[in-house]
PDB file of N, CA, C and O in Angstrom:
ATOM      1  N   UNK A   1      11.876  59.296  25.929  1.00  0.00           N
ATOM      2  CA  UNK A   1      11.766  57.950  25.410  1.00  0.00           C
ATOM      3  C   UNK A   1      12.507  57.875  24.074  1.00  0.00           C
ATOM      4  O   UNK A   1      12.359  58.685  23.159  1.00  0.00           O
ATOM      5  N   UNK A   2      13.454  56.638  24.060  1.00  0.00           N
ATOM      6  CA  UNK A   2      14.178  56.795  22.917  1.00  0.00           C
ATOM      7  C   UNK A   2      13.785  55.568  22.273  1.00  0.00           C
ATOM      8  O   UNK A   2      13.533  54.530  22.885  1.00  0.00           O
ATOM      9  N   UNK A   3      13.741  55.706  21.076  1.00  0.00           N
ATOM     10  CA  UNK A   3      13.253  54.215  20.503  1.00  0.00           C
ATOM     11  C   UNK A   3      13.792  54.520  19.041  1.00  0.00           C
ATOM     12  O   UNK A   3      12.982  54.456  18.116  1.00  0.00           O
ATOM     13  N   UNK A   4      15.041  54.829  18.796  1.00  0.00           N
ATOM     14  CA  UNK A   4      15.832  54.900  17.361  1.00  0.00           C
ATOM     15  C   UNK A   4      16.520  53.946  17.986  1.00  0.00           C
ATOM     16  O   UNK A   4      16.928  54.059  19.142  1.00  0.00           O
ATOM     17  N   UNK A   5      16.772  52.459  16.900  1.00  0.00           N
ATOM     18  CA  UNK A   5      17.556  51.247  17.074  1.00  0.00           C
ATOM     19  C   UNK A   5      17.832  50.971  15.504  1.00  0.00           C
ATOM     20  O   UNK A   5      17.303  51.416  14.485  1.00  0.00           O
ATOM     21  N   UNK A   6      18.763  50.153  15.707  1.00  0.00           N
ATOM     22  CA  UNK A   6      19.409  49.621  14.346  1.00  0.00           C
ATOM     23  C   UNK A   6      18.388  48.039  14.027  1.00  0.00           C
ATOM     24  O   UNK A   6      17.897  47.289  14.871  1.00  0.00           O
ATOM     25  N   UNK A   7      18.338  47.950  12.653  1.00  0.00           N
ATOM     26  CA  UNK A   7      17.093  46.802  12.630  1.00  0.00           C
ATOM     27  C   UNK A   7      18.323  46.014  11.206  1.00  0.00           C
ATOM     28  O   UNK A   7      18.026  46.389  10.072  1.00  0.00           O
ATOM     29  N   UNK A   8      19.285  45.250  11.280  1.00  0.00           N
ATOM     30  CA  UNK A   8      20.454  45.155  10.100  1.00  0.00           C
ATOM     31  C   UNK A   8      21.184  46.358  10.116  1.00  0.00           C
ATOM     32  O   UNK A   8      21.878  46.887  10.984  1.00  0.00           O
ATOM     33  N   UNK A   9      20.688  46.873   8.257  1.00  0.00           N
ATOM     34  CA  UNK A   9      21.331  48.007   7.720  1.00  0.00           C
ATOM     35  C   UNK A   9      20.891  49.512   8.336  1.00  0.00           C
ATOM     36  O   UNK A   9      21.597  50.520   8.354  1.00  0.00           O
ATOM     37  N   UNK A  10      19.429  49.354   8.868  1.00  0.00           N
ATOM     38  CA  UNK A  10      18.248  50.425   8.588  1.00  0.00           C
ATOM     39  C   UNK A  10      17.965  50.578   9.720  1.00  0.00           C
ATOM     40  O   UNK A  10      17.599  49.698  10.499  1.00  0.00           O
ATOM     41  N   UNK A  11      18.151  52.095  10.011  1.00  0.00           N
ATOM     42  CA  UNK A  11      17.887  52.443  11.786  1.00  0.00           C
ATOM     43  C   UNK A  11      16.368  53.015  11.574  1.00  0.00           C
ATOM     44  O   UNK A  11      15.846  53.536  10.589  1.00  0.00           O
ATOM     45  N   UNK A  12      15.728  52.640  13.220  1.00  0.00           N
ATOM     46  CA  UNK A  12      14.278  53.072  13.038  1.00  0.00           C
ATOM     47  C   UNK A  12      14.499  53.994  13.713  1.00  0.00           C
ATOM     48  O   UNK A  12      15.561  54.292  14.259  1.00  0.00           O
ATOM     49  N   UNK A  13      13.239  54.671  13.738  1.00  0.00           N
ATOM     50  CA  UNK A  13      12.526  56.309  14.668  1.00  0.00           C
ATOM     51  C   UNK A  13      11.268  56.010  14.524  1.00  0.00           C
ATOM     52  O   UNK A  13      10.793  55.318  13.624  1.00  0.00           O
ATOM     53  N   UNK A  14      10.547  56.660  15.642  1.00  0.00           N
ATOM     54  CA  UNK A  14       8.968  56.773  15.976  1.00  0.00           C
ATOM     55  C   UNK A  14       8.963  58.216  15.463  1.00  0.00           C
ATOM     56  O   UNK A  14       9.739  59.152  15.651  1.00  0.00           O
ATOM     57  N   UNK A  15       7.749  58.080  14.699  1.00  0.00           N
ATOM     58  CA  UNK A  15       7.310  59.365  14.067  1.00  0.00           C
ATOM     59  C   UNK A  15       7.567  60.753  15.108  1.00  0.00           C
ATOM     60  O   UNK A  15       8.136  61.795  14.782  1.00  0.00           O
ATOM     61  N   UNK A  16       7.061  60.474  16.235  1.00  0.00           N
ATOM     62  CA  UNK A  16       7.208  61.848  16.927  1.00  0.00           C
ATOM     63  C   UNK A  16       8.558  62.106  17.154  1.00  0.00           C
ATOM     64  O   UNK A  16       8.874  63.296  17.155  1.00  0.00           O
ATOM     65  N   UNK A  17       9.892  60.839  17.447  1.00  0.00           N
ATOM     66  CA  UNK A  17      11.146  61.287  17.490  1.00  0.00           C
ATOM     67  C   UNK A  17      11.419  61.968  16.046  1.00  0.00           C
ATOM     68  O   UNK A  17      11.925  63.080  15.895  1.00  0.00           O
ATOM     69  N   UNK A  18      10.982  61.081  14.992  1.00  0.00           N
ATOM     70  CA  UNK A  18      11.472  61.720  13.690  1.00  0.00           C
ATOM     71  C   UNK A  18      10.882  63.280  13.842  1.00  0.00           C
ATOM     72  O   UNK A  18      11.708  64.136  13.525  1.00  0.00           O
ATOM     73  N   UNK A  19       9.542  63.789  14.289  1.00  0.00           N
ATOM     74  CA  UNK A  19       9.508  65.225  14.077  1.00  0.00           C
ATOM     75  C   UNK A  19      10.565  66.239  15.318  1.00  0.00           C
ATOM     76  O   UNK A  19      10.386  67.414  15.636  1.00  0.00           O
ATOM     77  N   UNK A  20      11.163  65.711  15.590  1.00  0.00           N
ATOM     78  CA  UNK A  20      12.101  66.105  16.659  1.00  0.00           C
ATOM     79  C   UNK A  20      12.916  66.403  16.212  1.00  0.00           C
ATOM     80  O   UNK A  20      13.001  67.571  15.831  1.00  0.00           O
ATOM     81  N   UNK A  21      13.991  65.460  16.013  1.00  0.00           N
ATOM     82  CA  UNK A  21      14.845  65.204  14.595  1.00  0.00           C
ATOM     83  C   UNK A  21      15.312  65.337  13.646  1.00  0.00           C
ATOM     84  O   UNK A  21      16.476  65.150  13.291  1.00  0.00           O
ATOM     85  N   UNK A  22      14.236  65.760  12.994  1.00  0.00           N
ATOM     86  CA  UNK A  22      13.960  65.569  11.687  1.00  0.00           C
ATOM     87  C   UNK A  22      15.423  66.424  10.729  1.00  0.00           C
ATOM     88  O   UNK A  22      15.792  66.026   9.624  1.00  0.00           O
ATOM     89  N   UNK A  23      15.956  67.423  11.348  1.00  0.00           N
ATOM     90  CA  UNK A  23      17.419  67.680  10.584  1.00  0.00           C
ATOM     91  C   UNK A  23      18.806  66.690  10.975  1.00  0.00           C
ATOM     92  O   UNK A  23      19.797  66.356  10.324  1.00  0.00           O
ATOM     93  N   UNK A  24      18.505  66.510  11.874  1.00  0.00           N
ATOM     94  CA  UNK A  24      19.879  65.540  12.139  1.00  0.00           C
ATOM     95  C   UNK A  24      19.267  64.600  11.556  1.00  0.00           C
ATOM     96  O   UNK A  24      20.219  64.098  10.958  1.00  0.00           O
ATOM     97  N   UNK A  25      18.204  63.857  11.226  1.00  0.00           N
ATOM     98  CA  UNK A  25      18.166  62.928   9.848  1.00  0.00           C
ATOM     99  C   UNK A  25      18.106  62.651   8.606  1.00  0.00           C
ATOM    100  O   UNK A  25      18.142  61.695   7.831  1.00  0.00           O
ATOM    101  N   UNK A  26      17.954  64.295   8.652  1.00  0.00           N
ATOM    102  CA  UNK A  26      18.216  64.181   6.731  1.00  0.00           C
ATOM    103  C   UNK A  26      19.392  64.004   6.757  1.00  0.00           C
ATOM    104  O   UNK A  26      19.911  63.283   5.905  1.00  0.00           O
ATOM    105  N   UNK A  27      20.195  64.658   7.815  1.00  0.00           N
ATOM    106  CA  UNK A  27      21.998  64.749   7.386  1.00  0.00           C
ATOM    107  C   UNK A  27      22.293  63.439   7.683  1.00  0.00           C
ATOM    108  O   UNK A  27      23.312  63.087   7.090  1.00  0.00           O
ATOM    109  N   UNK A  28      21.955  62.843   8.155  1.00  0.00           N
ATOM    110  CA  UNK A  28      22.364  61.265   8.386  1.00  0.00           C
ATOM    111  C   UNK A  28      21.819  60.622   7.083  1.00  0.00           C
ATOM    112  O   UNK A  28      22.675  60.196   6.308  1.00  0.00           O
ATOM    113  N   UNK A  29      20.670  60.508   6.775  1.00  0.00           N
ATOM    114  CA  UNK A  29      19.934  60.103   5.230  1.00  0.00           C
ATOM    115  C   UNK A  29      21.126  60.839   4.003  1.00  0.00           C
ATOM    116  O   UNK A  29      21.537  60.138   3.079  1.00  0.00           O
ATOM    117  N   UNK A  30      21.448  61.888   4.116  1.00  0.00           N
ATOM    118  CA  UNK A  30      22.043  62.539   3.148  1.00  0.00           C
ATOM    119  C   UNK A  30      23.454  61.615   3.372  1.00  0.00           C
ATOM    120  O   UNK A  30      23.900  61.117   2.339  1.00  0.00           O
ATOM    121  N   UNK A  31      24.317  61.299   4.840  1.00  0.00           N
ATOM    122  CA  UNK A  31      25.334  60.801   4.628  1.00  0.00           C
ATOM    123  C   UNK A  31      25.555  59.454   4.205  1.00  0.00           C
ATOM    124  O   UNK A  31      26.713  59.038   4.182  1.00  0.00           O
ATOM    125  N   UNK A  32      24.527  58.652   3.838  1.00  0.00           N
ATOM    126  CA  UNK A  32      23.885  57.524   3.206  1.00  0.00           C
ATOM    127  C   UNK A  32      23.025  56.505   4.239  1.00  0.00           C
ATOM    128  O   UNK A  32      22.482  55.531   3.718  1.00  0.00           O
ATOM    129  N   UNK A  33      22.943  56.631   5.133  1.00  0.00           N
ATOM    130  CA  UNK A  33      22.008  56.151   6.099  1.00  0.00           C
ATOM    131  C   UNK A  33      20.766  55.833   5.691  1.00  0.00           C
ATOM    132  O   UNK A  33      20.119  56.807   5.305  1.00  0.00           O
ATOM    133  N   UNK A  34      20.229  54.814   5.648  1.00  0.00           N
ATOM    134  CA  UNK A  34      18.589  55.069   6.049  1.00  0.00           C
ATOM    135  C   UNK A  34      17.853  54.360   7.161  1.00  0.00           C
ATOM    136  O   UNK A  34      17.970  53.312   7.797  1.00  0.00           O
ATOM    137  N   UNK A  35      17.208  55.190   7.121  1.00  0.00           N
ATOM    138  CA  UNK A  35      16.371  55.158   8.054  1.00  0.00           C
ATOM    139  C   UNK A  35      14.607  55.211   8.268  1.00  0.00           C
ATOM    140  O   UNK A  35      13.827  56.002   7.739  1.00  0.00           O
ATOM    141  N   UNK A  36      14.406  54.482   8.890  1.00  0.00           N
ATOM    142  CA  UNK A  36      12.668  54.022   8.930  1.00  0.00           C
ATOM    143  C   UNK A  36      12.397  54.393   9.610  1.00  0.00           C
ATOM    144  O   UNK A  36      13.044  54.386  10.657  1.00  0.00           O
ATOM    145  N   UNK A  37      10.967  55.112   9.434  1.00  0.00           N
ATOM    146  CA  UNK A  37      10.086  55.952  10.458  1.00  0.00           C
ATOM    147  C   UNK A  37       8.662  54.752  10.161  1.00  0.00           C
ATOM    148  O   UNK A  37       8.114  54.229   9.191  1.00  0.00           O
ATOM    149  N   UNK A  38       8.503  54.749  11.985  1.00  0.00           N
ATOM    150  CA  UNK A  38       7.231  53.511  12.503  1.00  0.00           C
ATOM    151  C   UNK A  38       6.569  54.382  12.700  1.00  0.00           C
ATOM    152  O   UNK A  38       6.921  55.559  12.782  1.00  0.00           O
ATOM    153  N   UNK A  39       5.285  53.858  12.832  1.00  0.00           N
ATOM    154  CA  UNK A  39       3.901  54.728  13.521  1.00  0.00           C
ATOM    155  C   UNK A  39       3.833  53.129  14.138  1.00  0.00           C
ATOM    156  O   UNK A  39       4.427  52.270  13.486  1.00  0.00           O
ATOM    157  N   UNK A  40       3.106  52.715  15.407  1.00  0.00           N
ATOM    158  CA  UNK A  40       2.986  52.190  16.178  1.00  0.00           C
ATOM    159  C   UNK A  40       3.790  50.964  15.650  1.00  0.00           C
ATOM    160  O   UNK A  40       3.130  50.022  15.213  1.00  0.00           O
ATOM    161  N   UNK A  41       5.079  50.886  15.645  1.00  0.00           N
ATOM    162  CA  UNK A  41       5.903  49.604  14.756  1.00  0.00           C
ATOM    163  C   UNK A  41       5.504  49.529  13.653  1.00  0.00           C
ATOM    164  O   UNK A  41       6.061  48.533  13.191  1.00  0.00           O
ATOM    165  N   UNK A  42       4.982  49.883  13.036  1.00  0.00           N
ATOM    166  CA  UNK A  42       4.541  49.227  11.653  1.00  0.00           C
ATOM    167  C   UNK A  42       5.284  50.625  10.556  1.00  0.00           C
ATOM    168  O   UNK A  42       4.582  51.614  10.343  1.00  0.00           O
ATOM    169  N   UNK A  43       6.231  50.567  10.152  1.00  0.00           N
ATOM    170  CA  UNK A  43       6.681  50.826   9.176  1.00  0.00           C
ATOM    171  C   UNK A  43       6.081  51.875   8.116  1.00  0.00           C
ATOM    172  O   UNK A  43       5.360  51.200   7.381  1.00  0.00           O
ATOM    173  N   UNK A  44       6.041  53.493   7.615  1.00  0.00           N
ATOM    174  CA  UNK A  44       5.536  54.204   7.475  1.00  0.00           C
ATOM    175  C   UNK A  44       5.723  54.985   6.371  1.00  0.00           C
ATOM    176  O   UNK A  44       5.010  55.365   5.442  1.00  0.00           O
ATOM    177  N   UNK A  45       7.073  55.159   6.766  1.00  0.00           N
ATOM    178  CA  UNK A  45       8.155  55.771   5.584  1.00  0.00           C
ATOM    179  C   UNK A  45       9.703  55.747   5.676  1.00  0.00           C
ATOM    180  O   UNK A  45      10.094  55.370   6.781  1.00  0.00           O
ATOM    181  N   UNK A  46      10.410  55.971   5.034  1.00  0.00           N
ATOM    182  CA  UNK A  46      11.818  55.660   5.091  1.00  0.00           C
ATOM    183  C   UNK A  46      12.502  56.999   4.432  1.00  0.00           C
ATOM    184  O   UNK A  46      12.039  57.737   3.563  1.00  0.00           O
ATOM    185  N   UNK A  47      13.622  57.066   5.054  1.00  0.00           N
ATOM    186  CA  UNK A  47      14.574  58.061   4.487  1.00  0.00           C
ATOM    187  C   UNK A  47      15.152  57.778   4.149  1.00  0.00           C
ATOM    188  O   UNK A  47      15.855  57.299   5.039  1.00  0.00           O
ATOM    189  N   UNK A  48      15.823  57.555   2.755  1.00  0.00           N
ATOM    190  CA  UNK A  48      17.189  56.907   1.647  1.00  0.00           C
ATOM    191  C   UNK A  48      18.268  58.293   1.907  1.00  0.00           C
ATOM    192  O   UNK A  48      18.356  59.448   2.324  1.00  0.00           O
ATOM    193  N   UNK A  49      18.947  57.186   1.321  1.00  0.00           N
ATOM    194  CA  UNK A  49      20.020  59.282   0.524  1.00  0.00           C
ATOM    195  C   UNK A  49      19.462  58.963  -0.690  1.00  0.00           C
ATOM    196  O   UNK A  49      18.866  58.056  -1.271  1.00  0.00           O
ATOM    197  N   UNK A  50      20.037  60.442  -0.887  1.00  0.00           N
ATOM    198  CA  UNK A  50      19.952  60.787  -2.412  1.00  0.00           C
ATOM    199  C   UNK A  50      20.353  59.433  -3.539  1.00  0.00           C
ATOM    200  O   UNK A  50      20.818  58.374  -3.118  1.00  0.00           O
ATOM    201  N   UNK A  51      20.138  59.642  -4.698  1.00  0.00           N
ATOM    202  CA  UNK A  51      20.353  58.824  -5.968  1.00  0.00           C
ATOM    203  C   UNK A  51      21.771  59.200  -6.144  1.00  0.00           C
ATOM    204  O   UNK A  51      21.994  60.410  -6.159  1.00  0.00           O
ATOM    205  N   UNK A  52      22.804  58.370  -6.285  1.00  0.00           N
ATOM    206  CA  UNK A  52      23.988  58.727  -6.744  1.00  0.00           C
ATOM    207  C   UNK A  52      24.294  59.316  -8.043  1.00  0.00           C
ATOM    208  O   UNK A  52      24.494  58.439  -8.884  1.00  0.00           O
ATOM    209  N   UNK A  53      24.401  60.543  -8.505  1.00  0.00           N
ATOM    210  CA  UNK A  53      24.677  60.827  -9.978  1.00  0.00           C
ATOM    211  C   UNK A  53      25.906  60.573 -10.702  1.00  0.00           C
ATOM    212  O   UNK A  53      27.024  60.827 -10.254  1.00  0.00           O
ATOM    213  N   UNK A  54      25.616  59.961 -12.062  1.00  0.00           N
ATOM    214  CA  UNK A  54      26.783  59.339 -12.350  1.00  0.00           C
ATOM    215  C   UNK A  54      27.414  60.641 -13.055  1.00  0.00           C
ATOM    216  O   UNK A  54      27.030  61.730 -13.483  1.00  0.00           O
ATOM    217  N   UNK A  55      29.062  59.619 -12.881  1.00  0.00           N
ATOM    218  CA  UNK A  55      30.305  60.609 -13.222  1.00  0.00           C
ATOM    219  C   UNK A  55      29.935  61.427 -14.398  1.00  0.00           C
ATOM    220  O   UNK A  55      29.261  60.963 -15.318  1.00  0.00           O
ATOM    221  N   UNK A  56      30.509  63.020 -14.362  1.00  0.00           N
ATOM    222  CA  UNK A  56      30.507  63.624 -15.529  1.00  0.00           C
ATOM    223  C   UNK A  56      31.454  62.635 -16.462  1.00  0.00           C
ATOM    224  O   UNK A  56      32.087  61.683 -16.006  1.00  0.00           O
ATOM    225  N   UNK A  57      31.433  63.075 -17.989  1.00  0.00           N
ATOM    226  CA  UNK A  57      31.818  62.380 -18.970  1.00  0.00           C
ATOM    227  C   UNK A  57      33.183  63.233 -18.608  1.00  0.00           C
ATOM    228  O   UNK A  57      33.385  64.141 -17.802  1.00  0.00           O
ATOM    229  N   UNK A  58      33.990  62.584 -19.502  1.00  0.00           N
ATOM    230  CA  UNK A  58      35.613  63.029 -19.042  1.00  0.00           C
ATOM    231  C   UNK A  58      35.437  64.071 -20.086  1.00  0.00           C
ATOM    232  O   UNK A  58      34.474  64.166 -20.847  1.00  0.00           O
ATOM    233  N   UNK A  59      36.980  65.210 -20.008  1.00  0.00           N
ATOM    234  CA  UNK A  59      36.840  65.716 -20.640  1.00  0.00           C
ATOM    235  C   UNK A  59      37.432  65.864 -22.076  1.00  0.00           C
ATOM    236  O   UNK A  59      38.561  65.384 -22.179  1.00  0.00           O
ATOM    237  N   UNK A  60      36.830  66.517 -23.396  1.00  0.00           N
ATOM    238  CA  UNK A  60      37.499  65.774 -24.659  1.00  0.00           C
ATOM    239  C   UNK A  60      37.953  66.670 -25.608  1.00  0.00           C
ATOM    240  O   UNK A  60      37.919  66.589 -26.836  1.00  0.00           O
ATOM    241  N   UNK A  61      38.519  67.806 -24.655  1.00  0.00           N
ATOM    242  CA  UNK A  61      39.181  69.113 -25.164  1.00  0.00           C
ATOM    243  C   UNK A  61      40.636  68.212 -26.038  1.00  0.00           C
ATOM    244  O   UNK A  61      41.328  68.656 -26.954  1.00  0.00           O
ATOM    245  N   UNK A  62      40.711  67.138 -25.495  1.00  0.00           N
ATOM    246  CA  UNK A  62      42.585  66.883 -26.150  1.00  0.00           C
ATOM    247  C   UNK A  62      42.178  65.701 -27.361  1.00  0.00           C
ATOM    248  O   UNK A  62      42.995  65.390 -28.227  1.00  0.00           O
ATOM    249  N   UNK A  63      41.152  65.251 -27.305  1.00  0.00           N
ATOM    250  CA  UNK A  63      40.463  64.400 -27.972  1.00  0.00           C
ATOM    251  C   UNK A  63      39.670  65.334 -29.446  1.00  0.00           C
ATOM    252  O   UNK A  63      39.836  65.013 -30.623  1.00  0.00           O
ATOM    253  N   UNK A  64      38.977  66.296 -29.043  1.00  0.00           N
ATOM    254  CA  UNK A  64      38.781  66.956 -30.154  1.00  0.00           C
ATOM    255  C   UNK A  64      39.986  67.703 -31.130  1.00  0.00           C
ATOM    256  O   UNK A  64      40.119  67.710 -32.354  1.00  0.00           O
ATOM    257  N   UNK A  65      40.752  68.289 -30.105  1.00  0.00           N
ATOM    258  CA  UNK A  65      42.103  68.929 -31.147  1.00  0.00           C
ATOM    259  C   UNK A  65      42.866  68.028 -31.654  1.00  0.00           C
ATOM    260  O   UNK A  65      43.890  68.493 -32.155  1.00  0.00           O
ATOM    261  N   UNK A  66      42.703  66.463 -31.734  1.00  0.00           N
ATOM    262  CA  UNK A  66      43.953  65.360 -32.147  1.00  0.00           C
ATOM    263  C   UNK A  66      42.790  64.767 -33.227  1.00  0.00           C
ATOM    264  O   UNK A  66      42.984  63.715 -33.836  1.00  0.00           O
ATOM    265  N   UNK A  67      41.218  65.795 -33.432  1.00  0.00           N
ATOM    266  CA  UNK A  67      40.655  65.309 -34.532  1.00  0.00           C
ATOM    267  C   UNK A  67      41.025  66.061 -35.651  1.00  0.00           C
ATOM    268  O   UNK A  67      41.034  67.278 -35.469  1.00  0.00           O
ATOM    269  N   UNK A  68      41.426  65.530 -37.104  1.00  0.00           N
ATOM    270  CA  UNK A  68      41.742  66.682 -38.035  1.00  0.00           C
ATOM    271  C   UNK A  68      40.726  66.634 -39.041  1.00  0.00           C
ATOM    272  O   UNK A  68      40.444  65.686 -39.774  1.00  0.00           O
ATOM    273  N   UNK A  69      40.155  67.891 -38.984  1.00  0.00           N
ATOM    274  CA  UNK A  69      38.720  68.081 -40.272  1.00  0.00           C
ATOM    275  C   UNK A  69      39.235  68.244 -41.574  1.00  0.00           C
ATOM    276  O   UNK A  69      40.082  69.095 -41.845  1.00  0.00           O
ATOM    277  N   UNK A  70      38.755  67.465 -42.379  1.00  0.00           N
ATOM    278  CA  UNK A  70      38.768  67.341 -43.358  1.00  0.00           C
ATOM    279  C   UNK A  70      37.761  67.730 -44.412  1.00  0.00           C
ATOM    280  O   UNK A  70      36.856  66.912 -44.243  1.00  0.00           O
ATOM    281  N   UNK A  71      37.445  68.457 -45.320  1.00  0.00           N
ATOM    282  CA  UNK A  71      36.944  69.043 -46.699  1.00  0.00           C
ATOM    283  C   UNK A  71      36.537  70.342 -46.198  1.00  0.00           C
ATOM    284  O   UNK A  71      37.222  70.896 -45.338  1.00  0.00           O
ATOM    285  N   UNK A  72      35.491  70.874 -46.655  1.00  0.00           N
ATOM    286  CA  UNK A  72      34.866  72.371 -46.017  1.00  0.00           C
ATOM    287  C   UNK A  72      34.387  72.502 -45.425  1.00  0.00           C
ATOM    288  O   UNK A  72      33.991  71.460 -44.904  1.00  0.00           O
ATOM    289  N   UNK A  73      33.949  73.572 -44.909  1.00  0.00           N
ATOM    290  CA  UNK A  73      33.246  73.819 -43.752  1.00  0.00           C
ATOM    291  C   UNK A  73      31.833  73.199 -44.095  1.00  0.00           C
ATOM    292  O   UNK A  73      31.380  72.858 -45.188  1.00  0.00           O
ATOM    293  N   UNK A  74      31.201  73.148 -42.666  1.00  0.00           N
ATOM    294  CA  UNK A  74      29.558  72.490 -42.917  1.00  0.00           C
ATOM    295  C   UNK A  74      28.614  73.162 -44.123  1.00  0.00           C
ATOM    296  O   UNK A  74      28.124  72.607 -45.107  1.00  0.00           O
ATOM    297  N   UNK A  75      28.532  74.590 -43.684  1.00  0.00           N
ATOM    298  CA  UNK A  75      28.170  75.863 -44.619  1.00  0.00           C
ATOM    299  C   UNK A  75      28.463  75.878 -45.753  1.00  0.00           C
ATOM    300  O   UNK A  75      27.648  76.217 -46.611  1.00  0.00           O
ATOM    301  N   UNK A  76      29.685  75.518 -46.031  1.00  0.00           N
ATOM    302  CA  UNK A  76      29.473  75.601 -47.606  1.00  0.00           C
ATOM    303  C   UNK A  76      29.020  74.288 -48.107  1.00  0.00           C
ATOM    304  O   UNK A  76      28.547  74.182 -49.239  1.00  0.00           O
ATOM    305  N   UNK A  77      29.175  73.054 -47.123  1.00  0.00           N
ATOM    306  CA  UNK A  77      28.904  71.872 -48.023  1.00  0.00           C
ATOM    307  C   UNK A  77      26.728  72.115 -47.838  1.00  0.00           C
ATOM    308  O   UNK A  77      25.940  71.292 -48.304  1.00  0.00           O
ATOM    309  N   UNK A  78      26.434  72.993 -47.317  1.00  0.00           N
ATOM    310  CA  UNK A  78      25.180  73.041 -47.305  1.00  0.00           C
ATOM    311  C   UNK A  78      24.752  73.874 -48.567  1.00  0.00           C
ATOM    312  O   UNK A  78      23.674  73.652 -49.119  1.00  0.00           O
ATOM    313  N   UNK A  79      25.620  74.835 -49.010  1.00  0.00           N
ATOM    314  CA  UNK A  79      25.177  75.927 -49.753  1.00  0.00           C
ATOM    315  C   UNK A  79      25.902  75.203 -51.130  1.00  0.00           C
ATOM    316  O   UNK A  79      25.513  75.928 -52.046  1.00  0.00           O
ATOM    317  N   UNK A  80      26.490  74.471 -51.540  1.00  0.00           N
ATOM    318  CA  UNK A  80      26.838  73.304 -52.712  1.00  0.00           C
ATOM    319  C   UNK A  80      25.587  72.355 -52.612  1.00  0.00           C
ATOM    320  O   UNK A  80      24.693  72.496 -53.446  1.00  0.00           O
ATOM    321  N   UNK A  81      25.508  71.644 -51.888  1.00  0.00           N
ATOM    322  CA  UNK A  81      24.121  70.945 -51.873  1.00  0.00           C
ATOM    323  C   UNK A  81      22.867  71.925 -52.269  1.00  0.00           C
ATOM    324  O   UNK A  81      22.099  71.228 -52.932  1.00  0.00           O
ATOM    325  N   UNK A  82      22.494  72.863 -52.176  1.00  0.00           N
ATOM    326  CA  UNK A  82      21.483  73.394 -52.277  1.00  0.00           C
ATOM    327  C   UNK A  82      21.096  73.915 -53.520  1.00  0.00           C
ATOM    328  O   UNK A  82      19.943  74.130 -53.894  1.00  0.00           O
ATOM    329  N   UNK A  83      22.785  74.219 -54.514  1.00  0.00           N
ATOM    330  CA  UNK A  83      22.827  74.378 -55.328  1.00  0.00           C
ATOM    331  C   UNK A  83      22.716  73.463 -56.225  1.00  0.00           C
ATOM    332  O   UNK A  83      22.128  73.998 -57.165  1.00  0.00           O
ATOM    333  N   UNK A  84      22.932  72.445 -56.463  1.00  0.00           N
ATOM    334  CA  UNK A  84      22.634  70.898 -56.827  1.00  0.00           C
ATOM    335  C   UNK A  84      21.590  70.465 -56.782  1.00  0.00           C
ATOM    336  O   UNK A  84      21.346  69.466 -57.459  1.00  0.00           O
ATOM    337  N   UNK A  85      20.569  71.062 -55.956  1.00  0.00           N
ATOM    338  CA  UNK A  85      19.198  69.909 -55.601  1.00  0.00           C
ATOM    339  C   UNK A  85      18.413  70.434 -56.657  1.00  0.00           C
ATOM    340  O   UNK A  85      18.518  71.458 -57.332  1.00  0.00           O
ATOM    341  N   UNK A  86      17.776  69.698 -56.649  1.00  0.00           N
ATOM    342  CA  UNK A  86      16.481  69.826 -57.891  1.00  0.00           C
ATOM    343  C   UNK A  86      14.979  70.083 -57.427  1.00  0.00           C
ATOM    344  O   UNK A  86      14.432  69.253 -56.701  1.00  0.00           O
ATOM    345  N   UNK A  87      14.272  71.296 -57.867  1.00  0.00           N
ATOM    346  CA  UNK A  87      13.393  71.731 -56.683  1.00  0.00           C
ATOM    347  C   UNK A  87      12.399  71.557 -58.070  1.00  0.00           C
ATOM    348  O   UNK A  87      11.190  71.775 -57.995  1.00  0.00           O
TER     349      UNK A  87
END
């Protein structure tokens, strides 16, 4: 008995097909599919894909070397300050 149908976007399965299944639908869920699992028609749980993760940040290796530092190093402007403060 087959009872996986398209309902719009969102294909269903009966729980016992989904435990049948159940890897050829993650890989379908994983390939962005989802899909709804019924218990007697009534709607139960659903399989999404994953959350899309957003793009790494670009990279700013050519962006940092076209920065030019200017005065001293952090260290010494810490160890001048320290010498200055009033304790």
């Amino acid at each position: 008995m087959r009872t996986l149908r398209e309902v719009g976007a969102v294909r269903t399965v009966s729980v016992r097909e989904a435990r049948q299944r159940l890897p050829a639908l993650l890989n379908q869920a994983h390939a962005g599919e989802e899909i709804a699992v019924l218990r007697r028609g009534v709607e139960v749980a659903r399989l999404v894909p994953p959350p899309r993760t957003p793009s790494r940040l670009p990279d700013l290796t050519e962006f940092r070397a076209s920065v030019r530092v200017r005065g001293q190093p952090l260290s010494a402007e810490v160890v001048a300050g320290r010498k200055g403060a009033r304790y």
